[in-house]
PATIMAR-264049 format. One record per atom (N, C-alpha, C, O): residue number from 1; residue in one letter; atom name; y negated, z negated, x negated. Coordinates in steps of 0.05 Angstrom, whole numbers, plus 5000, padded with zeros to 4 digits. Atoms other than C-alpha are relative to their C-alpha. Layout:
% PATIMAR-264049
(NUM,a,CA,(Y,Z,X)) ...
END
This chain:
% PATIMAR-264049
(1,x,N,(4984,5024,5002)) (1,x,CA,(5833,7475,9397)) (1,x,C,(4982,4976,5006)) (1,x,O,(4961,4973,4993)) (2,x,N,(5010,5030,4997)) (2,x,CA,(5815,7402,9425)) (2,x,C,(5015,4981,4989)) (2,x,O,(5039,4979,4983)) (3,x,N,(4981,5028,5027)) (3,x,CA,(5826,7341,9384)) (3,x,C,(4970,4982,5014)) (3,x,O,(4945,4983,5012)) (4,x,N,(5030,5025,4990)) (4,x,CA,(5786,7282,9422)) (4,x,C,(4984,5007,5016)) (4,x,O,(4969,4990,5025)) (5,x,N,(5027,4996,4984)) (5,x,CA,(5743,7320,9464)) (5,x,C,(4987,5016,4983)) (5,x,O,(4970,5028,4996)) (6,x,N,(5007,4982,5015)) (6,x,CA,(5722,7363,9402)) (6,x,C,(5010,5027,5002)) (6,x,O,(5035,5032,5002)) (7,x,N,(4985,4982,5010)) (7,x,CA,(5727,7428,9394)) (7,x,C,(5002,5010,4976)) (7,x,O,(4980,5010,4965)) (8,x,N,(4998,4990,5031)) (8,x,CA,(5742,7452,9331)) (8,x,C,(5015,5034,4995)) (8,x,O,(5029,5045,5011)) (9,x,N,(4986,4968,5010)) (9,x,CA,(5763,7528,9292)) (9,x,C,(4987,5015,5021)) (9,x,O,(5001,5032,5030)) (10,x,N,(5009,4981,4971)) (10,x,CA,(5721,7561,9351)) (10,x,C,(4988,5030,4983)) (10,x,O,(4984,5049,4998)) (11,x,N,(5002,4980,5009)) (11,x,CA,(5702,7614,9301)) (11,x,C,(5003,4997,4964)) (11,x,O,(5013,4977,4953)) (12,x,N,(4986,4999,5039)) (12,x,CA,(5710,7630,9215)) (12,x,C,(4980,4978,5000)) (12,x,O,(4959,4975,5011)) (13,x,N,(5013,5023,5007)) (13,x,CA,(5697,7566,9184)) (13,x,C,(5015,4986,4976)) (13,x,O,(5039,4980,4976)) (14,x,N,(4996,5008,5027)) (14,x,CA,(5695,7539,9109)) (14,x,C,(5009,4976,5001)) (14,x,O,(4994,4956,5000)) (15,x,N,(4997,5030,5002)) (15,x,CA,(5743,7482,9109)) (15,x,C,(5005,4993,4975)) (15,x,O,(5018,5004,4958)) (16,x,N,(4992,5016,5032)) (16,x,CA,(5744,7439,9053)) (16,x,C,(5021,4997,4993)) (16,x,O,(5040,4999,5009)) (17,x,N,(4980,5006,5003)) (17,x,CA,(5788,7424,9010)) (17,x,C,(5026,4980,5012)) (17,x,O,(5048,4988,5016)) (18,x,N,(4983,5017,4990)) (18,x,CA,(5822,7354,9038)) (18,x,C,(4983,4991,5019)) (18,x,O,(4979,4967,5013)) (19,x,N,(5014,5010,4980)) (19,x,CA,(5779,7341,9096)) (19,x,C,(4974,5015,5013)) (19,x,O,(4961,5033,5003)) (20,x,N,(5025,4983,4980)) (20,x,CA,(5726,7364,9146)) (20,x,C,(4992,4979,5027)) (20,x,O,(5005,4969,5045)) (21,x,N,(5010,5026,4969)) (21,x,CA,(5678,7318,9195)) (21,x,C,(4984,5008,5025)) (21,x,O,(4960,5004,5026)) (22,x,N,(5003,4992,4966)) (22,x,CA,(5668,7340,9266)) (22,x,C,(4988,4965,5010)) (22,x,O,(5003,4946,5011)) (23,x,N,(5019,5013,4991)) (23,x,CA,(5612,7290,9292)) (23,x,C,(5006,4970,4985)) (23,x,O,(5000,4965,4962)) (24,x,N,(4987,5024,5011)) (24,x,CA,(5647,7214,9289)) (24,x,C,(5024,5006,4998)) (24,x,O,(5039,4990,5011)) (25,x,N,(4975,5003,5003)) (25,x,CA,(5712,7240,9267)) (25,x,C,(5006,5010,4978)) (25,x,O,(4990,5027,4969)) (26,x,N,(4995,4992,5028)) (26,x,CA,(5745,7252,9203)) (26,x,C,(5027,5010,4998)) (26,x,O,(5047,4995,4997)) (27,x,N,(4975,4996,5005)) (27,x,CA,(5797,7296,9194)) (27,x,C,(5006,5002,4969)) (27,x,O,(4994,5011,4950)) (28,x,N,(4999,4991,5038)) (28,x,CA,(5835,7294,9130)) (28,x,C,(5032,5011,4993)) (28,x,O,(5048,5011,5012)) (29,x,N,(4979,4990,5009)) (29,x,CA,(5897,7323,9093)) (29,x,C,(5008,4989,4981)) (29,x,O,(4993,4974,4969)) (30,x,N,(4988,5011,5027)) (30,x,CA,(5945,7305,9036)) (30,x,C,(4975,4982,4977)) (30,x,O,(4967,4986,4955)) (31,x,N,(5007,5020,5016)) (31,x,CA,(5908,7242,9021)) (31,x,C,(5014,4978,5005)) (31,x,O,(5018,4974,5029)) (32,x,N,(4981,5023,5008)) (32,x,CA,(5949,7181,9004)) (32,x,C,(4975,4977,5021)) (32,x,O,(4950,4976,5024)) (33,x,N,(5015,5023,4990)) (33,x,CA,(5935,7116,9047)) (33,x,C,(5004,4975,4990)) (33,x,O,(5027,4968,4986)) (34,x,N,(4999,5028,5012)) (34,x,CA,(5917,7045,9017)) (34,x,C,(5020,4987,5019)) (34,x,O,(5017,4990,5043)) (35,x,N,(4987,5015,4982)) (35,x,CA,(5973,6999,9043)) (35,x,C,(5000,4974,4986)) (35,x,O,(4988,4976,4964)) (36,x,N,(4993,5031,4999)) (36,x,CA,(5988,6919,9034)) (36,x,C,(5022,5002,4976)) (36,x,O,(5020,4995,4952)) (37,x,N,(4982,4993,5018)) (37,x,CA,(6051,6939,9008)) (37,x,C,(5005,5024,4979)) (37,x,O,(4989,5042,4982)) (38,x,N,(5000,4981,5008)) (38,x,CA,(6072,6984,8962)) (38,x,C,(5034,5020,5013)) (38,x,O,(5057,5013,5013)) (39,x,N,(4984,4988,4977)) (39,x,CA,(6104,7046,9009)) (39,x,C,(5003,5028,4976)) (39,x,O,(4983,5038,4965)) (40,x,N,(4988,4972,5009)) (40,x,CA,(6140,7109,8971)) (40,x,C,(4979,5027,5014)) (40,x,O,(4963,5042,5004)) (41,x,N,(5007,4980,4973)) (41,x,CA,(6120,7154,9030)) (41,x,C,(4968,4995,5008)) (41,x,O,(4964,4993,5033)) (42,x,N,(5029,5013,4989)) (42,x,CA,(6040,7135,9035)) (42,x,C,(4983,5027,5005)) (42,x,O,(4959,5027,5010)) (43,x,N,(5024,4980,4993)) (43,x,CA,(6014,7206,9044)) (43,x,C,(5010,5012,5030)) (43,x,O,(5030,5026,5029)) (44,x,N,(5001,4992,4976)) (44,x,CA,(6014,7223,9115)) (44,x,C,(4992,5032,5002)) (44,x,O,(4976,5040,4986)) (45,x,N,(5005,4973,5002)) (45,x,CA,(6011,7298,9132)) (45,x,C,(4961,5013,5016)) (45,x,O,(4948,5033,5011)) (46,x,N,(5032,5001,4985)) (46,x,CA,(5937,7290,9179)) (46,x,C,(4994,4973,5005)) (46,x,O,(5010,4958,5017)) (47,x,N,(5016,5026,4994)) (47,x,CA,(5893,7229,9182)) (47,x,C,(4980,5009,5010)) (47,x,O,(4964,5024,5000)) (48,x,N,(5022,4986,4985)) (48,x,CA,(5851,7239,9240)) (48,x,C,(4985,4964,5006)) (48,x,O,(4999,4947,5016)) (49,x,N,(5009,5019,5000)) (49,x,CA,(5797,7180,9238)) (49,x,C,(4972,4996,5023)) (49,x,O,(4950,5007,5019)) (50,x,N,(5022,5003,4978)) (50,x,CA,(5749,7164,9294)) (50,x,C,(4982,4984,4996)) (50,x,O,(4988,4961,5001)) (51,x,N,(5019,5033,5018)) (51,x,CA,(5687,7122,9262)) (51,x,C,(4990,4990,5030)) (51,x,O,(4991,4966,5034)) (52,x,N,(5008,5009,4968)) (52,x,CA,(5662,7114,9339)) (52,x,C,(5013,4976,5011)) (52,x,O,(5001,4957,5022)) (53,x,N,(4972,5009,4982)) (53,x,CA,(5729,7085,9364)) (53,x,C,(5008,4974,4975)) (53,x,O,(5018,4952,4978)) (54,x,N,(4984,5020,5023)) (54,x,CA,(5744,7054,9293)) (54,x,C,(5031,4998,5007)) (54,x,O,(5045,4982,5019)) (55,x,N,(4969,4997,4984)) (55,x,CA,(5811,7083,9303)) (55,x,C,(5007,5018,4978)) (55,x,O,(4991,5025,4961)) (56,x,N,(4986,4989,5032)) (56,x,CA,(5859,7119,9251)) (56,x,C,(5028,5011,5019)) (56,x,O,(5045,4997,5030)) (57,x,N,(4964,4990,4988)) (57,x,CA,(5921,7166,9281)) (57,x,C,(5011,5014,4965)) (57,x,O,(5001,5025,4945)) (58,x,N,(4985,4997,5029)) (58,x,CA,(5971,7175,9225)) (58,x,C,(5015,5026,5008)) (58,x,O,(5029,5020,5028)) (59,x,N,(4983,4981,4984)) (59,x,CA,(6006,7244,9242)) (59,x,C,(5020,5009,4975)) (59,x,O,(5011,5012,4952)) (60,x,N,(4990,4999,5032)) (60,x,CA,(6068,7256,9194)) (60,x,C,(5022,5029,5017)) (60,x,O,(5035,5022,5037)) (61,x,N,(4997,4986,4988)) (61,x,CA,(6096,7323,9214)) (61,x,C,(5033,5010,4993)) (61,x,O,(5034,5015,4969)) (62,x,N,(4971,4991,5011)) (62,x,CA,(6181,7346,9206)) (62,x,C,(5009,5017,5005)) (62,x,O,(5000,5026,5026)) (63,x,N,(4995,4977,4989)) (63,x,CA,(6215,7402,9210)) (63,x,C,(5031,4997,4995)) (63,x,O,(5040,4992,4972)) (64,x,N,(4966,5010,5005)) (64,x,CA,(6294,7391,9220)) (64,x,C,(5010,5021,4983)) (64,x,O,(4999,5041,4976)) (65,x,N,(4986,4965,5017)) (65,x,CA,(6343,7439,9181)) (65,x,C,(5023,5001,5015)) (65,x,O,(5043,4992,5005)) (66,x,N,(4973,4990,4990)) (66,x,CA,(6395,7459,9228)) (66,x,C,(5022,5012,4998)) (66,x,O,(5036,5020,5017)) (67,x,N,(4994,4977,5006)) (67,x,CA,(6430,7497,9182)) (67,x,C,(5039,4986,4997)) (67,x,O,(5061,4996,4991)) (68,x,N,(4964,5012,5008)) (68,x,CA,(6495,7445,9179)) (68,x,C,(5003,4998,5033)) (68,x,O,(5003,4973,5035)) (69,x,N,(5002,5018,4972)) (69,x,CA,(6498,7430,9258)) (69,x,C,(5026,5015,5006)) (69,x,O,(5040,5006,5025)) (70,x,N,(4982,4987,4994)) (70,x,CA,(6554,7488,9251)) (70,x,C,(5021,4984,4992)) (70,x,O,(5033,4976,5012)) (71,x,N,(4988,5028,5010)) (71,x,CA,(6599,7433,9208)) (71,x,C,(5006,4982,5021)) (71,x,O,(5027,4973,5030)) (72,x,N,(4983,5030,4977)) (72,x,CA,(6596,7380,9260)) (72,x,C,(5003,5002,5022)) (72,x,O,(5003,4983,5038)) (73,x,N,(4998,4993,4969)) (73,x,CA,(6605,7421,9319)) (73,x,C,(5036,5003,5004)) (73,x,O,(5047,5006,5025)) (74,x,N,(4977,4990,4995)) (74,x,CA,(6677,7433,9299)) (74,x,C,(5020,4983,5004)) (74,x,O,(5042,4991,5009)) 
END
């Protein structure tokens, strides 16, 4: 798998608990992000951080439930 130009998982590998740092990049998991406001929803599902780039992708991941779509087809 590439992420940035990295490769990463290329063989068994001890990931930490909420995060793991591949050169200038920081990947992280179920950690809450500081906001301005106060946001319900502040934990993002992957925070992938680039200290190089000084860059931050917020990735928040969904999975629909299709299980009513029979309901409004009729």
């Amino acid at each position: 798998m590439n992420i940035w130009g990295y490769s990463l998982l290329t063989s068994t590998v001890n990931i930490p608990e909420r995060g793991i740092n591949v050169n200038s990049t920081t990947i992280m998991w179920d950690i809450p992000v500081i906001t301005d406001r106060k946001i319900l929803a502040n934990q993002p599902d992957i925070v992938l951080h680039d200290k190089k780039e000084k860059a931050r992708l917020l990735i928040d991941i969904a999975i629909p439930d299709g299980s009513d779509n029979t309901k409004d087809q009729r």
